[in-house]
Every structure is written in C-alpha cells, then in structure tokens.
C-alpha positions as CSV (number, residue, x, y, z in Angstrom):
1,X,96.2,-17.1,-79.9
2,X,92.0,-17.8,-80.2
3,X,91.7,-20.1,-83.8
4,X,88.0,-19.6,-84.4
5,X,86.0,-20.5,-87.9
6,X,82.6,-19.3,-88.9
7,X,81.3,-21.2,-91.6
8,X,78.8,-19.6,-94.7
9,X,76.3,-21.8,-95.3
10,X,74.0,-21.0,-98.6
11,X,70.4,-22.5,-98.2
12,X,69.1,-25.6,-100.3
13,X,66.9,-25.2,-103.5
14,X,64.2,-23.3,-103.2
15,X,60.5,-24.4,-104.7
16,X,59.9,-21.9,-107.6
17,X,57.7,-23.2,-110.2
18,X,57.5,-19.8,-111.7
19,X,61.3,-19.4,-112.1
20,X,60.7,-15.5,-110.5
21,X,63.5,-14.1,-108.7
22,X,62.5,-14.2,-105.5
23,X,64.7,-12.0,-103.6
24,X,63.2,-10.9,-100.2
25,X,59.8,-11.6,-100.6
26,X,57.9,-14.1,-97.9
27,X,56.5,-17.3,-98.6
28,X,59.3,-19.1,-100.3
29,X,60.0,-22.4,-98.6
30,X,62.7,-25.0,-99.3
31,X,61.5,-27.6,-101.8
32,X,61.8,-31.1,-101.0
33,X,65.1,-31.5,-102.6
34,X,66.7,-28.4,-101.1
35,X,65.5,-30.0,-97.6
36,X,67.7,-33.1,-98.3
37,X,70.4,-30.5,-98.9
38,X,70.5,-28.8,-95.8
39,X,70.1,-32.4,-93.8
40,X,73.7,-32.8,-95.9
41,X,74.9,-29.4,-94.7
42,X,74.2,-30.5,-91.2
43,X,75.6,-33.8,-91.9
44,X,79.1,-32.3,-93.2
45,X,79.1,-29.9,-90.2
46,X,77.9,-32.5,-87.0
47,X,81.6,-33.5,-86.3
48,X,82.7,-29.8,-86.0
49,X,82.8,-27.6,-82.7
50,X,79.8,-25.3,-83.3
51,X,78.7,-23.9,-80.6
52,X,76.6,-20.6,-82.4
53,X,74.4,-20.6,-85.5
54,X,72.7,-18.0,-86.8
55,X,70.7,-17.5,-90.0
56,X,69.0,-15.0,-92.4
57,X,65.2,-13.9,-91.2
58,X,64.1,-15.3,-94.9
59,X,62.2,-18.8,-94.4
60,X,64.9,-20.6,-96.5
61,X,67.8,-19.9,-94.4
62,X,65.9,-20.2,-91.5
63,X,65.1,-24.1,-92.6
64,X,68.6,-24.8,-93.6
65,X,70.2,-23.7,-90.3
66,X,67.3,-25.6,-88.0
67,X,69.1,-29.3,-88.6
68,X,72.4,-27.7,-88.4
69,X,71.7,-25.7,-84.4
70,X,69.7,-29.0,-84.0
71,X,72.4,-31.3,-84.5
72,X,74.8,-29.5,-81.8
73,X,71.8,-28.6,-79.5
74,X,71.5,-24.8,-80.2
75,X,69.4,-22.5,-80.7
76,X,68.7,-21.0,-83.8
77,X,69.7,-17.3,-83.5
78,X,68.4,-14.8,-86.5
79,X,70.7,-12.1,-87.7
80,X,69.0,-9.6,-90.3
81,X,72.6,-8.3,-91.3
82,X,72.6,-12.6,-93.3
83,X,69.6,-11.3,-95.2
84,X,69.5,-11.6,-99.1
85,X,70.3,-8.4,-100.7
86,X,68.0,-6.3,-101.9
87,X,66.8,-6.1,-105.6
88,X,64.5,-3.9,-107.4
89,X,64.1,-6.9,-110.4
90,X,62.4,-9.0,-107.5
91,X,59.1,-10.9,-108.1
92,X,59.9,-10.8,-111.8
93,X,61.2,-13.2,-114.4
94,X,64.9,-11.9,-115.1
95,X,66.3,-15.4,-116.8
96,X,68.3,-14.5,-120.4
97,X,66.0,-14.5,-123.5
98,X,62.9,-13.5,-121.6
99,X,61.9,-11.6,-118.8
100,X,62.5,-8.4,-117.2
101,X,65.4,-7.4,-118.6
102,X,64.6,-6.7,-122.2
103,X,62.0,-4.8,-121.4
104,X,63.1,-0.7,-121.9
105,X,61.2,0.6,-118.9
106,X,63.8,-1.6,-116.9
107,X,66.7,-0.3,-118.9
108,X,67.4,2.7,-116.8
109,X,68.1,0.5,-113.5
110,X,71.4,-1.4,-115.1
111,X,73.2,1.5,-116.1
112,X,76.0,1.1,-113.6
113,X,76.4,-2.5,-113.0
114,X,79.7,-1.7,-111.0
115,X,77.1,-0.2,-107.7
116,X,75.0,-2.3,-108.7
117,X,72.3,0.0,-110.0
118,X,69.5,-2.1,-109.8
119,X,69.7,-3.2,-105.8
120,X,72.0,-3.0,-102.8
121,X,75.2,-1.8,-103.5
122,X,78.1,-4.4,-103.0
123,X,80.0,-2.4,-100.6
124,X,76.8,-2.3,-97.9
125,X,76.3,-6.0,-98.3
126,X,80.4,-6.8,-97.8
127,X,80.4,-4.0,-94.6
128,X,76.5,-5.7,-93.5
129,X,78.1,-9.4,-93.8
130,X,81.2,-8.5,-92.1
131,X,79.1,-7.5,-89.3
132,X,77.1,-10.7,-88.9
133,X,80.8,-12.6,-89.6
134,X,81.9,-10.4,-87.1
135,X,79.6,-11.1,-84.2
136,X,79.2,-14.8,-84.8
137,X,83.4,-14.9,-84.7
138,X,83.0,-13.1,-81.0
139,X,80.3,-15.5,-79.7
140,X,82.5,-18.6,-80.8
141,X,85.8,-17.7,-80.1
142,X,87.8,-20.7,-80.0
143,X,85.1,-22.8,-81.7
144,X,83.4,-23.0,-84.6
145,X,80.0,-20.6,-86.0
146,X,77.9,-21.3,-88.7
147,X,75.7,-18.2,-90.5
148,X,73.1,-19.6,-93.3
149,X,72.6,-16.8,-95.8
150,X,72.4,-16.3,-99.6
151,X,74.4,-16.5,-102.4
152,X,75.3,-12.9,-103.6
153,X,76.1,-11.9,-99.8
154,X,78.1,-14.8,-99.3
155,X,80.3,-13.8,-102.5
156,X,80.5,-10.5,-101.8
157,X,82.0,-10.4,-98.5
158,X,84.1,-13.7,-99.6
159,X,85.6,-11.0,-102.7
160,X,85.9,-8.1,-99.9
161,X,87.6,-10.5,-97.9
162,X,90.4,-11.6,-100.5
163,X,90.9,-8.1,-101.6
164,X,89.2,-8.6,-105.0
165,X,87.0,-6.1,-106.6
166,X,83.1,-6.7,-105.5
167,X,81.4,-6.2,-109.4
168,X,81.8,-9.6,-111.0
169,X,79.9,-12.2,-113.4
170,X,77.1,-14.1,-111.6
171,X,78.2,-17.3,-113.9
172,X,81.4,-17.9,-112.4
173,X,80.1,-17.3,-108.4
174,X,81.4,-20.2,-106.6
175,X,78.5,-20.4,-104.3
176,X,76.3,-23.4,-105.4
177,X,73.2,-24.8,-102.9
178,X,73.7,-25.6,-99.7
179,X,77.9,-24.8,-99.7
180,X,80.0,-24.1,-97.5
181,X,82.1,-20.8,-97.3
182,X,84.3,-21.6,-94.1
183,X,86.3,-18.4,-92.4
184,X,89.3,-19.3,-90.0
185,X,90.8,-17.2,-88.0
186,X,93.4,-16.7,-85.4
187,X,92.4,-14.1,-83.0
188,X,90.8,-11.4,-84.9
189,X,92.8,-11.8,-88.4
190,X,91.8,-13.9,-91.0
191,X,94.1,-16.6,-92.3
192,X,92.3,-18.8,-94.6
193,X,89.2,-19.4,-96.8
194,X,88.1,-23.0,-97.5
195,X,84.6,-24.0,-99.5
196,X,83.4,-27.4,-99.0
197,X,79.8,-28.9,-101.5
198,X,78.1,-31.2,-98.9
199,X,75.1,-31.4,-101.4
200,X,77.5,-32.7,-104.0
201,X,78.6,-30.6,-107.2
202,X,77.2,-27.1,-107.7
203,X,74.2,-28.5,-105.5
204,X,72.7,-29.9,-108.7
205,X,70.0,-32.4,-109.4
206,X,71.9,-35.7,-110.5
207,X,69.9,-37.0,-114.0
C-alpha cells in the first residue's frame, strides 16, 4: 500500500485597501503580513516529505507556495485547475450593510444560492479541485504534495470529499489565511482529513 498526503494550502492576507472582492482579477499581491504568513506555512511544512508543489496562476498563491517549493528545493509548478473560482460580484464591494448586494440590479444573480447563481457552480469547482488533488497525489506517491489555492475551492472539494452537501454559510468555512487542509491517502482512497493554522488562529492580526 502507497500512503501519500497532499496538503491545501490557502494564501496569506492579501493587501486590499479598498475591501473589493477581488476574485480573479490581476494585480493583487500579498501584503506584508500575509508574506509572514506564508514564511509560517513553509515553516510548518519544511520537516515534511514534499517532493511536488504546485499553486494557483493568481499572484497570491503563486507567492505563498514560492517559500514552501523553496524550502524542499522544488520547483514551483502552476495548476489553473487551484484557481479561485469565479464570481460575477468581483471588483465590487459585497461586505454586509453596503455594497453590491443591496443594490436591485444585482438581485437577479442570487436567486439560487444552492448553484451558486452568482459564479462557478460548486460541483465544477469540487470535480476542477479533485483534478489538481488528483494529479499532485500521482506525482507524489508515497510522499507528500502541497497545492496553494483559495478559500472557497479549498472548502468545496473538502465538503465533496466528506460527503457533505457543497451550498453552505461562508461564516462557519474553516479555511482561515495561510491553513492547512492536509489529504492522506493510502493508495488511491482517501482515509483522513487533518487542518493545521501555521499562521496562528483564523490567520488573524493579533491586537
């Protein structure tokens, strides 16, 4: 029997004065905090066997994986399948009490919040993620993977995975900055999920 692990890494804080949701769109970097973040994602993961990284194409992910391949001498592969998913609310404000959402033009696009309505629907982010998991599983057989992506993808496949329905509250995603979602398997089946906050609790800011 093959015990492999492929770890889901979420990227550190992201520099966003404007509080917009960023989704997909270029030219969102790390901010200085969410670098230390990743350096403690590497940190947690330097004593593992990784022997294949790979990362979302978004600048984010691809600066949280870089210590990580660095540490273990790899290089940084990118896999488009670890990509955020896509939302038709990005580059707008969307937080509760102002914003996007209580405007009526927008109204239309969250009328099935079980798809959901506004962006990718779950089930093609679970079947894109699995793919990604999939492949990074293959190239590390017997070792360990890491694949830095984004919250909501993370989630999602992590709910496909344990059989629970894919709709859910955002509030209660146990995802924070910088996590990490680990996958172990014996040969092709999984056996276990394990999550691990190398940033510290939630990823938050300590006052």
């Amino acid at each position: 029997m093959t015990q492999t692990v492929v770890h889901l890494v979420r990227h550190g804080e992201v520099h966003n004065p404007t509080g917009i949701l960023y989704g997909r769109l270029p030219g969102f970097r790390l901010s200085e905090f969410g670098e230390n973040q990743a350096l403690a994602a590497a940190e947690h993961l330097a004593g593992h066997d990784v022997v294949h990284v790979a990362a979302s194409p978004l600048e984010r992910a691809q600066q949280t994986a870089a210590p990580i391949a660095g540490a273990h001498r790899l290089e940084l592969a990118t896999d488009s399948r670890l990509v955020e998913a896509d939302n038709q609310f990005e580059g707008k404000r969307v937080a509760v009490g102002d914003g996007a959402l209580w405007s009526p033009r927008h109204w239309y696009k969250l009328r099935n919040p079980f798809r959901p309505s506004w962006g990718e629907p779950y089930r093609t982010i679970a079947d894109r993620m699995l793919a990604a998991v999939t492949t990074a599983r293959d190239a590390a057989a017997g070792h360990e993977a890491v694949c830095v992506s984004h919250q909501l993808p993370i989630w999602t496949v992590r709910r496909f995975l344990e059989g629970k329905r894919m709709w859910h509250d955002p509030r209660r995603r146990e995802c924070a900055l910088a996590s990490v979602t680990s996958l172990f398997f014996v040969d092709e089946q999984l056996v276990r999920i394990a999550y691990t906050e190398p940033a510290g609790a939630a990823g938050a800011r300590k006052a």
